[in-house]
N, CA and C of each residue as an Amber inpcrd file, in Angstrom:
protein
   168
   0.8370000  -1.1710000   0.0000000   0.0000000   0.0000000   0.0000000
   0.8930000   1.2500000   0.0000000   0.7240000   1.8700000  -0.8860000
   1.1550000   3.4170000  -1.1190000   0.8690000   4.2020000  -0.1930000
   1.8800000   5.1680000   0.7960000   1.6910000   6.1640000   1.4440000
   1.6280000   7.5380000   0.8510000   0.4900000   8.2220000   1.2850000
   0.3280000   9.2650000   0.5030000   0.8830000  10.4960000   0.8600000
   2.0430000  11.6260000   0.4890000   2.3960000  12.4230000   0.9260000
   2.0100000  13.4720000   0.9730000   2.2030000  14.2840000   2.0710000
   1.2790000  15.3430000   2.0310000   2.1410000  16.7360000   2.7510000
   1.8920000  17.7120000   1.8050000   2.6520000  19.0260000   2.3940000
   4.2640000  19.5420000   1.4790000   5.1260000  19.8970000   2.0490000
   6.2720000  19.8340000   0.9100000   7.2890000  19.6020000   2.0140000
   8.1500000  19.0760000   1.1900000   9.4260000  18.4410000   1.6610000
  10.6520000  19.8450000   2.3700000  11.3610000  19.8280000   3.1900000
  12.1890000  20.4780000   3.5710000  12.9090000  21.2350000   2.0290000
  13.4040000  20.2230000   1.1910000  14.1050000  20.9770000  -0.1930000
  13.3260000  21.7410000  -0.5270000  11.7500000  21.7930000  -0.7780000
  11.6970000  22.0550000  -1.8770000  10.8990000  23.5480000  -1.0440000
  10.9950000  23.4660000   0.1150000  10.5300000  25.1070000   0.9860000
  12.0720000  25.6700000   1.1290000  13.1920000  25.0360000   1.4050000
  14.3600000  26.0790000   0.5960000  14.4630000  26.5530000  -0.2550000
  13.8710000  25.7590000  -1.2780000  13.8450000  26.3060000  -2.8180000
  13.5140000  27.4550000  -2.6540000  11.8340000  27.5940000  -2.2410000
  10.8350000  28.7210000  -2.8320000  11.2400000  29.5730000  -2.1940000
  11.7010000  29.7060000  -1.0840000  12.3320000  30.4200000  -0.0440000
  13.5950000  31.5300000  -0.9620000  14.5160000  30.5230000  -1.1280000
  15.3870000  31.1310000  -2.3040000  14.9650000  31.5390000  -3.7250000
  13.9510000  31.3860000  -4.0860000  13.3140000  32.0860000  -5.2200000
  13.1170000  33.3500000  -5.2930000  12.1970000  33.0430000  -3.7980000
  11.8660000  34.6680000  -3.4140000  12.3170000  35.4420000  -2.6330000
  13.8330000  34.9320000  -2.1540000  14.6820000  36.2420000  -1.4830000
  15.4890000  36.9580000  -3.0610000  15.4210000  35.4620000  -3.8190000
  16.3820000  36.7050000  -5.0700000  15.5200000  37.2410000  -6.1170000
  13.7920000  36.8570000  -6.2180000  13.1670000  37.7930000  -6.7730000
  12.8980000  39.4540000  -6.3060000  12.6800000  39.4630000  -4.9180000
  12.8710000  40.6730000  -4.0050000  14.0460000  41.4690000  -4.2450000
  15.1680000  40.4730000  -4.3460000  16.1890000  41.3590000  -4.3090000
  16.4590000  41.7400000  -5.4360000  15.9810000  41.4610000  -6.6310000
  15.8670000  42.6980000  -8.1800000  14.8360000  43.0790000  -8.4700000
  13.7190000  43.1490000  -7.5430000  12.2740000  43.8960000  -7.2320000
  12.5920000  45.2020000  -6.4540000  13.4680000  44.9110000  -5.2950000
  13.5300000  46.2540000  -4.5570000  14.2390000  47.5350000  -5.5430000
  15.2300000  47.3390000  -5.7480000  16.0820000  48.4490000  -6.1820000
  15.2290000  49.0190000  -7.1560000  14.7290000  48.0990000  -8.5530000
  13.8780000  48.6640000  -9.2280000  12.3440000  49.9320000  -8.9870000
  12.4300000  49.3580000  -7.9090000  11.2080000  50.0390000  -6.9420000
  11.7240000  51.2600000  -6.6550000  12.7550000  50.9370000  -6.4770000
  13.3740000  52.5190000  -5.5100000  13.6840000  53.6510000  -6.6000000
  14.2880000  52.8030000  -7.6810000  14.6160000  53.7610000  -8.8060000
  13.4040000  54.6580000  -9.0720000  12.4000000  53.6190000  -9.4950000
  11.0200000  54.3600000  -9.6310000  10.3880000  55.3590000  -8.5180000
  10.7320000  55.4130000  -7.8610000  10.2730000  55.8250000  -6.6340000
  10.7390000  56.9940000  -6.9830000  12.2400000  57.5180000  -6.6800000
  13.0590000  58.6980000  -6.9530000  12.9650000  59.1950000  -8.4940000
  12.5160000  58.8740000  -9.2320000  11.9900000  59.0370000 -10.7080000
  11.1880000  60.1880000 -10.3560000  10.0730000  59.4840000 -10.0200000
   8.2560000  60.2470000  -9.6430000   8.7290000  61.1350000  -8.8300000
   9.6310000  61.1320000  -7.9990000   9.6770000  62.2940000  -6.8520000
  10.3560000  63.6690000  -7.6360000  11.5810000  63.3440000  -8.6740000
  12.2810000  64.1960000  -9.5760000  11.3000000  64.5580000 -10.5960000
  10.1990000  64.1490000 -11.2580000   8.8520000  64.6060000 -11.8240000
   8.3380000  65.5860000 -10.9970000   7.6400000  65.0940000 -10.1320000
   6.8130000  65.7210000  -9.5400000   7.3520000  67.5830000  -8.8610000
   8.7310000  67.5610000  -8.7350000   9.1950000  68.5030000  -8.5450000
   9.0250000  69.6710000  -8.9170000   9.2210000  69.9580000  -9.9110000
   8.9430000  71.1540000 -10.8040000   7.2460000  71.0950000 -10.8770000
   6.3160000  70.5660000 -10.5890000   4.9530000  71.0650000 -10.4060000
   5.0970000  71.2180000  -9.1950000   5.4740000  70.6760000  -8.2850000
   5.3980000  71.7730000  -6.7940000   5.7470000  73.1840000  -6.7860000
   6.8160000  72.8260000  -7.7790000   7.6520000  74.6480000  -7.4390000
   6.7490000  75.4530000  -7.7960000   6.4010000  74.9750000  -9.0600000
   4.7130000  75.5320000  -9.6710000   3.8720000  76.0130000  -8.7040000
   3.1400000  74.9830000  -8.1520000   2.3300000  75.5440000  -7.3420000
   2.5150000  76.5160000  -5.9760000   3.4030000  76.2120000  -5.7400000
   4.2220000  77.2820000  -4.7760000   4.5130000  78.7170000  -5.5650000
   5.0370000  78.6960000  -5.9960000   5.1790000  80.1060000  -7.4080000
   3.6080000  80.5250000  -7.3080000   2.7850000  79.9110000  -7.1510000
   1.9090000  80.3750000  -8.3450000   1.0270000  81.0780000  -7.0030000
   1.3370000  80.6560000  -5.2070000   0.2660000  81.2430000  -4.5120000
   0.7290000  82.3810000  -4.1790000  -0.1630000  83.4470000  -3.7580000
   0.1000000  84.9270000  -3.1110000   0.9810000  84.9000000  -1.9890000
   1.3430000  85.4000000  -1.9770000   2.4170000  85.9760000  -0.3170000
   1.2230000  86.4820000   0.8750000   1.3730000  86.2510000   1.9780000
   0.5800000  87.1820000   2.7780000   1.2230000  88.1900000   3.9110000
């Protein structure tokens, strides 16, 4: 009689484990780039809107 296995083996939760510390780790930086992108955009419409209100 065949025992039926159930769940995952020690290897193969290292695996995924290591999949997804080195997918993260060329997910983050990319992120960040983008991040500081949008912030260097967005810049010059702040100054804008700052420029653009009255003094009191």
């Amino acid at each position: 009689m065949k025992k039926l296995q159930q769940g995952l083996t020690l290897i193969k939760m290292m695996f995924l484990i290591a999949v997804v510390g080195v997918s993260v780790a060329f997910v983050i930086p990319a992120w960040e780039d983008h991040e500081e992108g949008k912030k260097v955009m967005e810049a010059p419409q702040v100054e804008k809107s700052i420029a653009a209100q009255p003094l009191e």
